[in-house]
RODO-2510 file (C-alpha; in nm, 4 decimals, decimal comma):
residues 332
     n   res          X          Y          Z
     1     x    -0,8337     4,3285     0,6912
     2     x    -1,0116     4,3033     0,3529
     3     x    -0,6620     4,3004     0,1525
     4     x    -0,5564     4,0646     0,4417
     5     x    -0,8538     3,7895     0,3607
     6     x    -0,7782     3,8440    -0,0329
     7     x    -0,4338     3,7550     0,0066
     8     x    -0,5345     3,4258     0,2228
     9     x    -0,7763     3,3542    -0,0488
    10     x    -0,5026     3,3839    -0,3625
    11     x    -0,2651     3,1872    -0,1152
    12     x    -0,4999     2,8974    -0,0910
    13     x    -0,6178     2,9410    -0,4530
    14     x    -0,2643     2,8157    -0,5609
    15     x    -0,2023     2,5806    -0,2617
    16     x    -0,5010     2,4043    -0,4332
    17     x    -0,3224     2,4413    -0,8102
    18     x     0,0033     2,3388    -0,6983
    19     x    -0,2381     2,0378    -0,5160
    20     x    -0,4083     2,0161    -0,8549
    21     x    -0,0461     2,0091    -1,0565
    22     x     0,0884     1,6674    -0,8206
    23     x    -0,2951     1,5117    -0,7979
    24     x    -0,3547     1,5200    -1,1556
    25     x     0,0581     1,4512    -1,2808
    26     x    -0,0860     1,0666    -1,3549
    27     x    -0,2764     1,1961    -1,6263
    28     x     0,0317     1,2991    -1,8488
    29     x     0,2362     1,0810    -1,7718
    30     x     0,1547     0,7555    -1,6018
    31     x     0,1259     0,5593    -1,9694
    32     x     0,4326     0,7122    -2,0566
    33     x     0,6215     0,5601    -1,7110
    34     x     0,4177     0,2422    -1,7211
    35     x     0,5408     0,1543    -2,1036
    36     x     0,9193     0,2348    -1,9860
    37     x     0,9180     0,5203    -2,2735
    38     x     1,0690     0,7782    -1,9916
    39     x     1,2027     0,7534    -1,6872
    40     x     0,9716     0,8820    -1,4267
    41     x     1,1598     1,2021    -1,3277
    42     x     1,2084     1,2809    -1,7259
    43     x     0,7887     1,1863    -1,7223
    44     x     0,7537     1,4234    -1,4521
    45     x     0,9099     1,7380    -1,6093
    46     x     0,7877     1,6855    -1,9438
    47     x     0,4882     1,6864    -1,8646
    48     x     0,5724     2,0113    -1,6578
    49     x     0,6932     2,1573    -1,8966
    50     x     0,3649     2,1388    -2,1232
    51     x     0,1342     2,1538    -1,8677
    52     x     0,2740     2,5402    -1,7977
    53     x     0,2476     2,6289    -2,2041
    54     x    -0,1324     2,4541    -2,2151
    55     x    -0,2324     2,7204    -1,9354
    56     x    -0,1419     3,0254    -2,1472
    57     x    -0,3988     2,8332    -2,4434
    58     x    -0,7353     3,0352    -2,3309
    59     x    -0,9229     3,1579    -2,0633
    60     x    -1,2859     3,0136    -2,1615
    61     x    -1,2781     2,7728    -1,8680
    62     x    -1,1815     2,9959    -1,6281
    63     x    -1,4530     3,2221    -1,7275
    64     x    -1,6963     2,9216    -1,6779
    65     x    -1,5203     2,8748    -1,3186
    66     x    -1,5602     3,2278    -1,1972
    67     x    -1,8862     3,3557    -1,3930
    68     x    -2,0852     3,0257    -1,5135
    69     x    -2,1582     2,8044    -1,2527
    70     x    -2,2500     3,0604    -0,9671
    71     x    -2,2887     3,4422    -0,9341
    72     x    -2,0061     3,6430    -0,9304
    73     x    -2,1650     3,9282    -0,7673
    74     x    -2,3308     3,6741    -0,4586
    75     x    -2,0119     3,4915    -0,4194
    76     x    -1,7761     3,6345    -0,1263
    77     x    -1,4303     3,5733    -0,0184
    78     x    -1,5402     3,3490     0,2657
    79     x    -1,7280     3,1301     0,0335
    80     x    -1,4313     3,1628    -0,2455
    81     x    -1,1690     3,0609     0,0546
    82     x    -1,4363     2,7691     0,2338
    83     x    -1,4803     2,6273    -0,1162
    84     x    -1,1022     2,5914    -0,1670
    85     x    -1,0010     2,4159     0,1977
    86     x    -1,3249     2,1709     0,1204
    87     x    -1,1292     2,0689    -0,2690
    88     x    -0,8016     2,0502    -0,1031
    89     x    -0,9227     1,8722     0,1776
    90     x    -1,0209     1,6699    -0,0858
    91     x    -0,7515     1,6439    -0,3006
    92     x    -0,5605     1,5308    -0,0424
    93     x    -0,7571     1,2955     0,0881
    94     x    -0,7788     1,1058    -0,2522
    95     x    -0,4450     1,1154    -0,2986
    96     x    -0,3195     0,9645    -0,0244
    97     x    -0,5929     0,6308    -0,1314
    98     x    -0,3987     0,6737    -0,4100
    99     x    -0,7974     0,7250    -0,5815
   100     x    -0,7827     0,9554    -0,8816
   101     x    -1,0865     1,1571    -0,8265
   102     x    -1,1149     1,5065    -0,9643
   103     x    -0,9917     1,7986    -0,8820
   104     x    -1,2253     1,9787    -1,1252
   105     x    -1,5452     1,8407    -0,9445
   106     x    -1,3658     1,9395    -0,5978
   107     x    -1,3409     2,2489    -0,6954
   108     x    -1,6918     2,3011    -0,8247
   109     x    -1,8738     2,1159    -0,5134
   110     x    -1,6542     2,2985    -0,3505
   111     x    -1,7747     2,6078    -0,4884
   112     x    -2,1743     2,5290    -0,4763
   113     x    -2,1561     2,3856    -0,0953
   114     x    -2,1249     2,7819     0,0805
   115     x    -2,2754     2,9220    -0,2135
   116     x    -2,5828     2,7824    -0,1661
   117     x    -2,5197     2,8197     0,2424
   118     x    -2,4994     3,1916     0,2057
   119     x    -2,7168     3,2360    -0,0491
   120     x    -2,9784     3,0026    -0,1291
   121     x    -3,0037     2,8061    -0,4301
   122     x    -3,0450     3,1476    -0,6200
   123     x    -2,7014     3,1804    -0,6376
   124     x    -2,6527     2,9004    -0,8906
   125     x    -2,6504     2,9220    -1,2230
   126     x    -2,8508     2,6314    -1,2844
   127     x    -2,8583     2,6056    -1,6573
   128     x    -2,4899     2,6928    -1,6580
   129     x    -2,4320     2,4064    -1,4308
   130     x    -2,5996     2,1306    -1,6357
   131     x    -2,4966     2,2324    -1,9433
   132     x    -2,0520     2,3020    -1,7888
   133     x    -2,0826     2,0754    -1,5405
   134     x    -2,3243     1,7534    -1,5073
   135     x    -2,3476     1,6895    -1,8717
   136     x    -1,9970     1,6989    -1,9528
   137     x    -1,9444     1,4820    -1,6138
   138     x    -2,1673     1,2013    -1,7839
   139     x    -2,0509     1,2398    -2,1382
   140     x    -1,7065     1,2953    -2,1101
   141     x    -1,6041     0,9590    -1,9555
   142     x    -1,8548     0,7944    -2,2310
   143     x    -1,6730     0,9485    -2,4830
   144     x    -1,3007     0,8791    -2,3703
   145     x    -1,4245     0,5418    -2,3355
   146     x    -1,5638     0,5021    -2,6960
   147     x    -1,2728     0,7125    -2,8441
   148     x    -1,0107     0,4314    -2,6639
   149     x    -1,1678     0,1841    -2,8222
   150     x    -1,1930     0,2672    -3,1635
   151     x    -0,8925     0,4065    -3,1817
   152     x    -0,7110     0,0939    -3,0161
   153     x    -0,9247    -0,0958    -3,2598
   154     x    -0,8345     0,0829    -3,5817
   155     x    -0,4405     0,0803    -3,4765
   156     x    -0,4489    -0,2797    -3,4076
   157     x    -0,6357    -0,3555    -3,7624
   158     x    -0,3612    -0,1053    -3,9073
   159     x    -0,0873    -0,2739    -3,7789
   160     x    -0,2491    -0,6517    -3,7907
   161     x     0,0809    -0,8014    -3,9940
   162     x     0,3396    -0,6088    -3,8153
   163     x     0,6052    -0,7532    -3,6036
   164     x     0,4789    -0,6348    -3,2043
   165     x     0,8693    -0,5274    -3,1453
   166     x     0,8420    -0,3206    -3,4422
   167     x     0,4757    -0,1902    -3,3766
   168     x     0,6432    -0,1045    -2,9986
   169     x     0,9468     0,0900    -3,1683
   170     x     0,6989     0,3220    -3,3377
   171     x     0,5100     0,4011    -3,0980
   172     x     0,7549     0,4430    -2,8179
   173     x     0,8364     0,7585    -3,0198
   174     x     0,4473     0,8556    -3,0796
   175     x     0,3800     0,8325    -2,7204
   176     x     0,6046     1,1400    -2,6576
   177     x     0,4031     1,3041    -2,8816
   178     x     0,0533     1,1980    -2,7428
   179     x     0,1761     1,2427    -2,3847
   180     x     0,2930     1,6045    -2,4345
   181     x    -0,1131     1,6927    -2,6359
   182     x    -0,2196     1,5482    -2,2619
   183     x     0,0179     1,7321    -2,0833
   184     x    -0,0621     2,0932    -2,2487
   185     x    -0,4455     1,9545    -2,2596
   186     x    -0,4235     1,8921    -1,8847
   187     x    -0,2458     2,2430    -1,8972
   188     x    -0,5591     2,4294    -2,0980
   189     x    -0,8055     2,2742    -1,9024
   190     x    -0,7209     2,2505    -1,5221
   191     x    -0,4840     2,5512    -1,5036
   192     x    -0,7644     2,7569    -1,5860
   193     x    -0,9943     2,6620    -1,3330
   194     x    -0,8133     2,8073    -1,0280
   195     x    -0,7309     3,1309    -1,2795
   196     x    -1,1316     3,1314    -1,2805
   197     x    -1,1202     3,1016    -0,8796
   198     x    -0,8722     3,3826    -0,8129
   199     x    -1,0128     3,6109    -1,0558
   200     x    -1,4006     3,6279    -0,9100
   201     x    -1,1771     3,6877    -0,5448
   202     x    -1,0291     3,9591    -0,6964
   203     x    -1,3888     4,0595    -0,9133
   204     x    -1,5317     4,0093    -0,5269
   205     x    -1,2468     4,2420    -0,3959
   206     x    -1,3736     4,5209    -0,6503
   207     x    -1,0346     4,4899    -0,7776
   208     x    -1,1761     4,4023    -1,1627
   209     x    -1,4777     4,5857    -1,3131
   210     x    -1,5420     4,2609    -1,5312
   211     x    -1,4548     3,9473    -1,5484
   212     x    -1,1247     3,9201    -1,7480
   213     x    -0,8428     3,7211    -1,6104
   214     x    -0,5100     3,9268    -1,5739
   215     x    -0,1781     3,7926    -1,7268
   216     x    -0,0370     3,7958    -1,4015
   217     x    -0,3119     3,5326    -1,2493
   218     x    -0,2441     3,3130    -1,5183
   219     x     0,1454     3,3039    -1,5492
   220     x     0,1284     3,2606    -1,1758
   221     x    -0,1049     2,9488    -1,2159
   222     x     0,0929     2,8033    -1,4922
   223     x     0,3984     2,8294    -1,2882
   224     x     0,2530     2,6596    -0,9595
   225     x     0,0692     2,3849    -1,1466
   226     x     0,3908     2,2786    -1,3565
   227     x     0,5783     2,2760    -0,9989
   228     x     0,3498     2,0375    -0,8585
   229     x     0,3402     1,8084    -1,1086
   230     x     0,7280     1,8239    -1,1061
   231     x     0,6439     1,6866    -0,7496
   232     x     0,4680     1,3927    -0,8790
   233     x     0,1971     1,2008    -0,7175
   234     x     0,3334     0,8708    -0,7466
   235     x     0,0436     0,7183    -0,5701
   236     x    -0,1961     0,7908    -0,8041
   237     x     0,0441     0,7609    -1,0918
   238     x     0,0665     0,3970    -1,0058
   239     x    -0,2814     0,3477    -1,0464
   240     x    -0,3388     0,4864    -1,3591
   241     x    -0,0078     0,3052    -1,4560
   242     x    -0,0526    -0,0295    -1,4140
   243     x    -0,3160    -0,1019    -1,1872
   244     x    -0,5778    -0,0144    -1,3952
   245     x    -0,4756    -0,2347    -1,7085
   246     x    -0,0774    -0,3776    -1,8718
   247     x     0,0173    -0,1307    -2,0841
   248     x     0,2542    -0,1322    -2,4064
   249     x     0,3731     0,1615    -2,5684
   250     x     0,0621     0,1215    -2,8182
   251     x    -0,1690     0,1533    -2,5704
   252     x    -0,0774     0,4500    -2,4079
   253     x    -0,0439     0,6227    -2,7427
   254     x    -0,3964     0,5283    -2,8147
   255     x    -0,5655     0,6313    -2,4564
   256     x    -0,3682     0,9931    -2,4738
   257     x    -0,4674     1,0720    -2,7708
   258     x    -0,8567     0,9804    -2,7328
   259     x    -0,8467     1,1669    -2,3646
   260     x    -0,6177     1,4784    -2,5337
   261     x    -0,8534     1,5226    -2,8397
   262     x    -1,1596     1,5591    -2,5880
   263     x    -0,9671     1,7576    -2,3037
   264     x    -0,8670     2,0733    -2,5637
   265     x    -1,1567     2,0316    -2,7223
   266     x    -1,3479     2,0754    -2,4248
   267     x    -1,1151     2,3546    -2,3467
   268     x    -1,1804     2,5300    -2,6105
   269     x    -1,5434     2,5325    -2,5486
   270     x    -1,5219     2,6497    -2,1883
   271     x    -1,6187     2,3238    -2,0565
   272     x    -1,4209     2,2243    -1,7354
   273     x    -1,3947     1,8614    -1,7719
   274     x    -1,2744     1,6237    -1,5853
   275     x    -0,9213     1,5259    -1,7511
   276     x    -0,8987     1,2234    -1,4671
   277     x    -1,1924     1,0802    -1,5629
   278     x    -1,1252     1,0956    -1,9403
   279     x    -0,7851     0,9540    -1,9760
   280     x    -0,9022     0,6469    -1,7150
   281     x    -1,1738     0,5573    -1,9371
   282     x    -1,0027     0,6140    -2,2298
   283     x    -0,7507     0,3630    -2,0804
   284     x    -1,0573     0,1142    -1,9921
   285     x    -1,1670     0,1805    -2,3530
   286     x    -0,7960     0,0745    -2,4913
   287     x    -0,8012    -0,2166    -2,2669
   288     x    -1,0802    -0,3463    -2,3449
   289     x    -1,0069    -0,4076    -2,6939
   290     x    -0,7375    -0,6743    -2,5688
   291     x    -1,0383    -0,8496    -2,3835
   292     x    -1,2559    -0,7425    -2,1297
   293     x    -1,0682    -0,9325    -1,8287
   294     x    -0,7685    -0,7067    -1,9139
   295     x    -0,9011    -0,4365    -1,7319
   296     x    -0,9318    -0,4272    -1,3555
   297     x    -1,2742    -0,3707    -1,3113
   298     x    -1,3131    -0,4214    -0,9020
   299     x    -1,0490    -0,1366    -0,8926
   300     x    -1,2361     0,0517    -1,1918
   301     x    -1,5866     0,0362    -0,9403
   302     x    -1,3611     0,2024    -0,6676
   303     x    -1,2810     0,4550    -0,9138
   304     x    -1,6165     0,5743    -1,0045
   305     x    -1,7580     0,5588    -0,6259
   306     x    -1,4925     0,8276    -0,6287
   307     x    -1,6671     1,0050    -0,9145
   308     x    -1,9683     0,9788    -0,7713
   309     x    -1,9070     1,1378    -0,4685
   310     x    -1,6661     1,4026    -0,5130
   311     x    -1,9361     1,6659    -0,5788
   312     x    -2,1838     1,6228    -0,2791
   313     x    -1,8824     1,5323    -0,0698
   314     x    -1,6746     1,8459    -0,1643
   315     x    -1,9764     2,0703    -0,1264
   316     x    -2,0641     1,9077     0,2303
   317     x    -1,6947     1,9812     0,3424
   318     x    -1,7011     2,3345     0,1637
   319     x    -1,9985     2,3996     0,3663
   320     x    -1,8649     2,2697     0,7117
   321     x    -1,5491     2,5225     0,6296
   322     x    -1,8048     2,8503     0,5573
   323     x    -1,9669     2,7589     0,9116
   324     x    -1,7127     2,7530     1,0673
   325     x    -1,5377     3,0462     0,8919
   326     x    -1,7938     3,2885     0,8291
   327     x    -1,8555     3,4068     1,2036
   328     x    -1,5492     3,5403     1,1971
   329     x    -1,4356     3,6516     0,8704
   330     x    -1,7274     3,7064     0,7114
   331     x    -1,7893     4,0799     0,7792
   332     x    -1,4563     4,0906     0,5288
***
């Protein structure tokens, strides 16, 4: 029965990614199907394609997933598999409001809610949390916004005398190049975090002395996030797209490469950010060097309720799943 529950658990585990991979596909490439620089089904498996190589870039965030944030040896399957039905749950829920929240936080309220329900607050890395989780969450956003800006701002003093149809030629070109750094950012950043997940069920399962994650956890996570975001989430994509701010080619050259630049930096740090909420204030940064009106902030407000929330939210749904699952499963 043990093997049985750590099967369920993997299953999930990449329900959520593939989840994750569709969810998150506005990231990469909403800019790049708002400006008209790709069709949307060329978008889609570009970015795909580079999400898939960006997950074989590390395995520091998945080590911040699975080992930094809670511990390890407290954390059971039933709180592994409650955490992921409260992120999908989620997930899902976002995406059909069309909202894009994070997956990232989901995961991690997720993953505190039946920690703490089994286990008491003791089970939390606290410092780990601050310093991975809420500081990031604050500073992250700040920074895409800033980095937007400035670099709208220097492109636009750089290109001051240029004609805009040239200025749009150049960078419908650049954009592919900006959009794939998002893609494999969104790639090195995300992919890892349900690599992080499956590995502590399998650490958990006694399967793995240590934490280490095996080739074969992360080649199947790179394959099941670049399917879903072959599926698209078109909802959300239109959001980021358009609704958020008019885009030219210039500007979504300018937001992917502030959000990129953070997002594998991050990743390279362990840090699971956010990548939703950097490239949408990146965007917000970008528009609002056109004027402050050119960004929609009633739907921006929306946005960050969404923010907000998705911790205590995913952790109170997380919970409600390790209730109602632990009576039976949890002698597993």
């Amino acid at each position: 029965m043990a093997l049985y529950m750590l099967i369920t658990v993997i299953v999930f585990a990449l329900i959520f990614e593939y989840i994750n991979g569709f969810h998150d596909a506005a990231n990469a490439v909403a800019t790049i199907i708002s400006t008209k620089v790709l069709t949307p089904k060329a978008a889609i498996i570009f970015a795909a394609f580079f999400n898939f190589i960006g997950a074989f870039s590390g395995t520091h965030v998945a080590k911040t997933i699975g080992s930094g944030i809670v511990d390890a040896n407290a954390v059971t399957q039933v709180v592994i598999l409650s955490a992921l039905c409260g992120a999908i749950v989620w997930n899902l829920f976002t995406w059909f409001y069309g909202l894009p929240s994070s997956s990232s936080h989901a995961l991690i309220g997720g993953l505190l809610g039946p920690s703490i329900a089994d286990k008491g607050i003791t089970a939390v890395n606290l410092n780990g949390l601050y310093s991975k989780v809420i500081m990031p969450m604050i500073t992250s956003p700040l920074l895409g916004f800033v980095m937007g800006f400035l670099i709208m701002l220097s492109l636009l003093w750089i290109f001051f005398n240029f004609r805009p149809d040239t200025v749009n030629k150049y960078f419908r070109k650049l954009q592919l190049i900006s959009a794939a750094f998002m893609a494999f950012g969104h790639g090195s950043n995300d992919a890892q975090k349900t690599m992080g997940i499956i590995t502590l069920s399998l650490l958990s399962f006694h399967y793995l002395e240590s934490f280490e994650v095996p080739v074969i956890v992360i080649s199947a996570c790179a394959l099941t996030m670049g399917l879903g975001t072959m599926f698209g989430g078109w909802r959300i994509i239109r959001t980021m797209g358009s609704k958020v701010m008019k885009m030219k080619p210039i500007h979504g050259f300018a937001a992917q490469t502030a959000a990129s630049s953070i997002i594998i930096a991050a990743s390279h740090f362990g840090i699971p950010v956010s990548t939703t909420h950097v490239i949408t204030t990146s965007i917000m940064g970008v528009g609002s060097t056109h004027r402050i009106s050119a960004v929609k902030w009633g739907l921006v407000g929306n946005i960050i309720w969404a923010w907000i929330l998705t911790i205590p939210i995913c952790a109170t749904i997380s919970t409600l799943f390790f209730y109602l699952i632990n009576p039976f499963l949890g002698h597993l």
